[in-house]
Phi, psi and omega in degrees: 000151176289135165242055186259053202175156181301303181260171168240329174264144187274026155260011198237092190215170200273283201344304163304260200305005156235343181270039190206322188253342158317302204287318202300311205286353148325276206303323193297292181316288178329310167269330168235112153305147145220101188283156162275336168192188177206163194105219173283354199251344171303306197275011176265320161283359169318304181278333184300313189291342174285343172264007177292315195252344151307279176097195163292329197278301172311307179270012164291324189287324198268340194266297173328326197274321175323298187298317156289318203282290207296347207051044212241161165282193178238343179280111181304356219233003175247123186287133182265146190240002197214128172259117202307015188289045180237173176078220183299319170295324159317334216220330190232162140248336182220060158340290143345326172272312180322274139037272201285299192315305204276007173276324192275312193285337138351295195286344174286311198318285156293022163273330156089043233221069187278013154297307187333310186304286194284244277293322183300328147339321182259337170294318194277321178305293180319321206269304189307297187265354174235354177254278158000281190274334152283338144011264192307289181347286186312314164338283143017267191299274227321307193238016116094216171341300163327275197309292161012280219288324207287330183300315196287319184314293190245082189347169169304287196283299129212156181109169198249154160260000000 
């Protein structure tokens, strides 16, 4: 790792940190079921859930393509020399985290998995503080004014301000 960069370790990527409370709400789910409902509304999350992970996948597809027209990496543990704010980043700063949320809350749904609902929860606390805020720092330091101005702009999460 750089040490030109947010993170210095290669465990600290939204894979880990949603993939990690992702796998726990499986195993939770295996040994204490807890479903979110049954019946007919069970079959009502289905398509919610598929379009939870359409999507998160369209805005994976769109934050990747930012990052190659820039040449920037997409691995925080790798140093940016550009602060991204066109495209799917015009509406987010962190697609990719954005992403990871409507993929996972995607997959509770159809699973019909309400651990998956608090681990994703633990995902977000976890992403927001080990992911996020040396994010922004590092931005921060790096590009001074820009970034700022681009924080001032563009919700964390989505939307413009």
């Amino acid at each position: 790792m750089s040490i030109d960069s947010a993170h210095k370790s290669r465990w600290v990527i939204g894979e880990v940190v949603f993939g990690i409370p992702f796998l726990l709400s499986l195993v939770l789910q295996f040994f204490v079921p807890v479903i979110i409902t049954q019946g007919i509304l069970r079959l009502a999350l289905i398509p919610v859930g598929i379009v939870f992970i359409i999507a998160g996948i369209r805005i994976i597809a769109l934050a990747r393509r930012e990052f190659a027209r820039f040449e920037q990496p997409t691995d925080p543990g790798l140093p940016t020399n550009k602060v991204i704010q066109t495209g799917v980043f015009s509406k987010s700063r962190n697609p990719l985290y954005l992403s990871a949320v409507l993929v996972f809350l995607g997959i509770a749904f159809l699973l019909n998995n309400l651990w998956a609902f608090i681990t994703l929860l633990i995902s977000i606390f976890l992403c927001f503080y080990i992911l996020i805020l040396p994010e922004e720092r590092y931005l921060s330091k790096k590009f001074g004014q820009e970034y700022q101005d681009y924080q001032a702009s563009v919700h964390r999460w989505l939307g413009r301000k």
